[in-house]
C-alpha atoms as a printed R data frame, in Angstrom:
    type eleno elety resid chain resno       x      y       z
1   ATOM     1    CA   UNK     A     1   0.000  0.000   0.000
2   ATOM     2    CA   UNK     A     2   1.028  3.518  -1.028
3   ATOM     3    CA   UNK     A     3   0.856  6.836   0.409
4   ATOM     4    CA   UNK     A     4   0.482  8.465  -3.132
5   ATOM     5    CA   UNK     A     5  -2.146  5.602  -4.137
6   ATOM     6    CA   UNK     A     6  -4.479  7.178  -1.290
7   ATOM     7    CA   UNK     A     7  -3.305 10.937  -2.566
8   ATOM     8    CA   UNK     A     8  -3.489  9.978  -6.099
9   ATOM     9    CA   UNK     A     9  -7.371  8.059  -4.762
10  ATOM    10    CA   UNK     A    10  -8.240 11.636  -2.940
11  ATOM    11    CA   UNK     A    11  -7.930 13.807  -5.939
12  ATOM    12    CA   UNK     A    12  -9.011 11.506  -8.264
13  ATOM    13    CA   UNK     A    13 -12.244 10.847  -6.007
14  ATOM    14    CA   UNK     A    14 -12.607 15.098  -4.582
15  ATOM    15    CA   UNK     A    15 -13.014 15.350  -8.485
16  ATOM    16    CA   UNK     A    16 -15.611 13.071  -9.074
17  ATOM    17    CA   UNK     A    17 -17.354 13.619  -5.709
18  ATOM    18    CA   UNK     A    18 -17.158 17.410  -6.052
19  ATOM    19    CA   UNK     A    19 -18.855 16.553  -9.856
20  ATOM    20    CA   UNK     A    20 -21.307 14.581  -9.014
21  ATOM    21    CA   UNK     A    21 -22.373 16.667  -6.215
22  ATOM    22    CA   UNK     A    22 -22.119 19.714  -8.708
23  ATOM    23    CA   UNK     A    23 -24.509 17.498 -11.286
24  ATOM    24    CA   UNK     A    24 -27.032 16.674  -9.092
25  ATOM    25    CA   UNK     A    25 -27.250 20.658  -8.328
26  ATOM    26    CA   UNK     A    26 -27.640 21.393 -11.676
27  ATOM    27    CA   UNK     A    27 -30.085 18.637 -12.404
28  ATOM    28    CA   UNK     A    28 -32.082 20.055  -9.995
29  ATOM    29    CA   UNK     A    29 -31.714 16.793  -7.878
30  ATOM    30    CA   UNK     A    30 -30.620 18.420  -4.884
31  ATOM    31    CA   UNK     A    31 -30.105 22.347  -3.863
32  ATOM    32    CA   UNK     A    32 -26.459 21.040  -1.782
33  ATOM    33    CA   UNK     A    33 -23.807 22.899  -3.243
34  ATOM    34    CA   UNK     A    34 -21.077 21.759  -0.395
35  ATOM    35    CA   UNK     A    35 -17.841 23.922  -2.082
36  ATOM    36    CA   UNK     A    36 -20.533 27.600  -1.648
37  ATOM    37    CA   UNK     A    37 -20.979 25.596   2.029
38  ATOM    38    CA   UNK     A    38 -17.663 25.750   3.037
39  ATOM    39    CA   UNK     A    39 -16.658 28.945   1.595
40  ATOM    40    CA   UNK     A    40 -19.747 30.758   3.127
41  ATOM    41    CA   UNK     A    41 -17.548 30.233   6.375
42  ATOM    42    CA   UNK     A    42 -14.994 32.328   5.666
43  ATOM    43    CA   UNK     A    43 -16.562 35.203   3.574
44  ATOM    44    CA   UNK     A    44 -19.991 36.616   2.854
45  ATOM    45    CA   UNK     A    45 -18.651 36.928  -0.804
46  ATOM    46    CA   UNK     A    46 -20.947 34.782  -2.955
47  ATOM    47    CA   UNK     A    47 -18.267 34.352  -5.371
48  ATOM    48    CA   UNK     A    48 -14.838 34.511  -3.115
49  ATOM    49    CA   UNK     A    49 -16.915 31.479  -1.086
50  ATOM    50    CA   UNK     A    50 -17.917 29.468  -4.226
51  ATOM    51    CA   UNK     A    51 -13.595 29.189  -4.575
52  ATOM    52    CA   UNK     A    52 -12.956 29.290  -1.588
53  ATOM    53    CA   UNK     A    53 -14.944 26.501  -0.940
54  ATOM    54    CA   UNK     A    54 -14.012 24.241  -3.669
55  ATOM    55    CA   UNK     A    55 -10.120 24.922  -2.502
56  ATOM    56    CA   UNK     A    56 -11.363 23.533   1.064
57  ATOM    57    CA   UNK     A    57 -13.474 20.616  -0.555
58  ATOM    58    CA   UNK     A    58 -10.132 19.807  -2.105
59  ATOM    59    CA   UNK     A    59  -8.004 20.027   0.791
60  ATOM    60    CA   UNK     A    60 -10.600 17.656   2.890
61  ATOM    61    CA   UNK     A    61 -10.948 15.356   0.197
62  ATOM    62    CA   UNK     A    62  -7.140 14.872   0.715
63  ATOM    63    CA   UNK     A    63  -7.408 14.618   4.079
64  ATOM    64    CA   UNK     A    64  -9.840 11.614   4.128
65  ATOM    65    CA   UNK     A    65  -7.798 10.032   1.839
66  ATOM    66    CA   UNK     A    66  -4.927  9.655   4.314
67  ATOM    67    CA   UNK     A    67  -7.681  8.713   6.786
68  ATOM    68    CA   UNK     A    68  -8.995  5.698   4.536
69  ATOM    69    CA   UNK     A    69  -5.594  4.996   3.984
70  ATOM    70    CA   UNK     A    70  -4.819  4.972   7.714
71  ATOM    71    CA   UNK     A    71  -6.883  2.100   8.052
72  ATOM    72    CA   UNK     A    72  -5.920  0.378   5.165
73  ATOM    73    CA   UNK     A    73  -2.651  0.120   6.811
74  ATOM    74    CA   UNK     A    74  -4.118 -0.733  10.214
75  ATOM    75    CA   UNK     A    75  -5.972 -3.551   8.902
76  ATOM    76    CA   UNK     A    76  -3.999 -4.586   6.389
77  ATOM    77    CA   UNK     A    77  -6.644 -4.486   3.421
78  ATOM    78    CA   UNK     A    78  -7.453 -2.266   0.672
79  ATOM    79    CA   UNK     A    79  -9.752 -2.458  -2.492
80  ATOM    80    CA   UNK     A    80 -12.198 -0.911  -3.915
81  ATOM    81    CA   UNK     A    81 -14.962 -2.621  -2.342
82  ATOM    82    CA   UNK     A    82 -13.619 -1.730   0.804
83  ATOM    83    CA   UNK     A    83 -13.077  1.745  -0.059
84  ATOM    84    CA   UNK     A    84 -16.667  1.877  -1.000
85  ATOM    85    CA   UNK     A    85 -17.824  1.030   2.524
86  ATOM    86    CA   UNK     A    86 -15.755  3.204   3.854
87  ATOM    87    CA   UNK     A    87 -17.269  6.025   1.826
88  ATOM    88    CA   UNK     A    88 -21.058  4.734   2.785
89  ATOM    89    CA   UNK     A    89 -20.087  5.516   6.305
90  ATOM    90    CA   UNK     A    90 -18.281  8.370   5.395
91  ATOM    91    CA   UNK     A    91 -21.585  9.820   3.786
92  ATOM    92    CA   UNK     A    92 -23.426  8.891   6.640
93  ATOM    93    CA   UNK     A    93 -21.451 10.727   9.261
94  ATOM    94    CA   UNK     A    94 -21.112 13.631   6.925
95  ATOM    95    CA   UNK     A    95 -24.743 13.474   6.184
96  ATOM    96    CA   UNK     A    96 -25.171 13.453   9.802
97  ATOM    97    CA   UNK     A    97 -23.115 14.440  12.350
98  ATOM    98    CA   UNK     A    98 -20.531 16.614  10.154
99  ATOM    99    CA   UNK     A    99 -22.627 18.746   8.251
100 ATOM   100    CA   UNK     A   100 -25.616 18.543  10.165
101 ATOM   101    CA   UNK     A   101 -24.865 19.065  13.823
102 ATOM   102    CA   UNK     A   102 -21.375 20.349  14.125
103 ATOM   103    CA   UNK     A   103 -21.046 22.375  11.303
104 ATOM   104    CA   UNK     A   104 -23.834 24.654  12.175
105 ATOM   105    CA   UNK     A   105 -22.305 25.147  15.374
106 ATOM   106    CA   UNK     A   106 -19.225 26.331  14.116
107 ATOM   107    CA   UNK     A   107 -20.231 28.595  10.907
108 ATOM   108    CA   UNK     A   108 -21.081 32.164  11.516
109 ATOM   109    CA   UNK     A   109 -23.215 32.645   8.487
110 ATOM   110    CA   UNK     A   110 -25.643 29.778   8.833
111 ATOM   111    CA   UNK     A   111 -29.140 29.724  10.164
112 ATOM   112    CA   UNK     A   112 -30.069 27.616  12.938
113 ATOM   113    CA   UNK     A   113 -32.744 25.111  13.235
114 ATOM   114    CA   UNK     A   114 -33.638 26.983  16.519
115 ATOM   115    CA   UNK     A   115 -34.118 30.063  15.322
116 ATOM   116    CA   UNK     A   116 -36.247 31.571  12.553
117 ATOM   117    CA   UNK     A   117 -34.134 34.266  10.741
118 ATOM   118    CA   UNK     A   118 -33.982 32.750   7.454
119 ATOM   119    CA   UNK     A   119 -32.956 36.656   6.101
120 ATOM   120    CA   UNK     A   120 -30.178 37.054   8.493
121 ATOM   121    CA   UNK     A   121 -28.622 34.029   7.578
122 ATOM   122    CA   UNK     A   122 -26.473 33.391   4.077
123 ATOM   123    CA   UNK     A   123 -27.387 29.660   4.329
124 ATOM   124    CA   UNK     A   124 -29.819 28.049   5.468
125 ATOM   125    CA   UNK     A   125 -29.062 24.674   7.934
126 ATOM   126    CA   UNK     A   126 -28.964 21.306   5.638
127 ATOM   127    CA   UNK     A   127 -31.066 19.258   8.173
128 ATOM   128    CA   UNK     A   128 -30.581 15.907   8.718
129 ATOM   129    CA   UNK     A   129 -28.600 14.204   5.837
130 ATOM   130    CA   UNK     A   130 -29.266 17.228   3.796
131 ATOM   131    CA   UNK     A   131 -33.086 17.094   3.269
132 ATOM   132    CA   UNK     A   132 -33.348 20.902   3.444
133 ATOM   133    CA   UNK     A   133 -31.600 21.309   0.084
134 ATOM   134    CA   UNK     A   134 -34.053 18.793  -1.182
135 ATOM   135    CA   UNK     A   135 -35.057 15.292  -0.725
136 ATOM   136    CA   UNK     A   136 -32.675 13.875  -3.479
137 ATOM   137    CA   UNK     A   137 -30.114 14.913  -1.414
138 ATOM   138    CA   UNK     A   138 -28.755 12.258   0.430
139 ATOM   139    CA   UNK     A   139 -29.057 10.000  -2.599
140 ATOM   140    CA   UNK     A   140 -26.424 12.284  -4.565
141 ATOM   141    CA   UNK     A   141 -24.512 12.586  -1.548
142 ATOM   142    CA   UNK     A   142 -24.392  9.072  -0.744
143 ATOM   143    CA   UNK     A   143 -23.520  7.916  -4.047
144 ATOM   144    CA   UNK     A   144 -20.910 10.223  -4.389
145 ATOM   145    CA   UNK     A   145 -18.905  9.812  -0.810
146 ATOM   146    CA   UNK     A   146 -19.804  6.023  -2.136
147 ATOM   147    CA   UNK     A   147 -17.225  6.539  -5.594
148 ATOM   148    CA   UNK     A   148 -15.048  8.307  -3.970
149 ATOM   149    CA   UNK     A   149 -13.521  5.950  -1.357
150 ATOM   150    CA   UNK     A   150 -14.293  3.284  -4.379
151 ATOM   151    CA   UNK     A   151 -11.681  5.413  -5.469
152 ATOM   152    CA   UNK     A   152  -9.546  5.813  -2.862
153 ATOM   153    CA   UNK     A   153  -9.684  1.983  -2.079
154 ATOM   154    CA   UNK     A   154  -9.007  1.184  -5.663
155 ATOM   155    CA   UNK     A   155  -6.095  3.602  -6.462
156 ATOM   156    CA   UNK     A   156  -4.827  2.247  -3.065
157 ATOM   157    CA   UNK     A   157  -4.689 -1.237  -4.091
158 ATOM   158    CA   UNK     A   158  -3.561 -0.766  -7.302
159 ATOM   159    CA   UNK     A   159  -0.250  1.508  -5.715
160 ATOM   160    CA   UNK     A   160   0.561 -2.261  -3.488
């Protein structure tokens, strides 16, 4: 197993999450656009957060590459298969916990499920696995955390 397998795996799978994702907005699947998400964090700038967000999508896309790979390593096993459950739990806690509970917490620009001041706020709260951008949401969100550590798992493997 290889270190640049999992970074070559992140990129490779960032990019096709980050697509999909983008697809399903534009298909009018789901209103989730995760990169405007992020950036809305750091700047009220609907544009400056748009790339500023896909630059942070990026980077954490990276960084749970080297945590699948982590347990590759720790377990001794890699594949795609693997990879794929990985990224089914992955898209659960994101769906979840991440984006749903702590992120709110933490992001000064988001409304609140506790409050109702829907024209203070930039963005509104996702909701449990996303359902407040839409109720195809956790289906394109799913299926994409689901490729990418397919990804991951498989560019792993193939590195030895």
């Amino acid at each position: 197993m290889s270190v640049w397998g999992a970074l070559a795996g992140g990129f490779a799978g960032t990019l096709v999450l980050t697509t999909a994702q983008r697809a399903g907005n534009e298909l009018h699947l789901t209103r989730m656009d995760l990169p405007f998400l992020l950036g809305t964090a750091f700047t009220d700038d609907r544009t400056r957060a748009k790339a500023i967000g896909y630059v942070l999508h990026f980077v954490v896309g990276m960084a749970f590459a080297l945590v699948y790979y982590t347990i590759f390593v720790a377990i001794d096993r890699s594949g795609w298969w693997l990879g794929a459950v990985f990224g089914l739990a992955h898209g659960l806690f994101s769906g979840t916990a991440l984006i749903n509970i702590l992120l709110p917490l933490v992001h000064p620009r988001m409304g609140r499920s506790s409050t109702a001041a829907p024209s203070v706020a930039l963005v509104e709260p996702p909701g449990f696995m996303m359902l407040n951008y839409g109720l195809q949401s956790p289906l394109v969100s799913l299926t994409a955390h689901v490729a990418f550590g397919a990804l991951v798992g498989g560019f792993v493997s193939l590195a030895g």
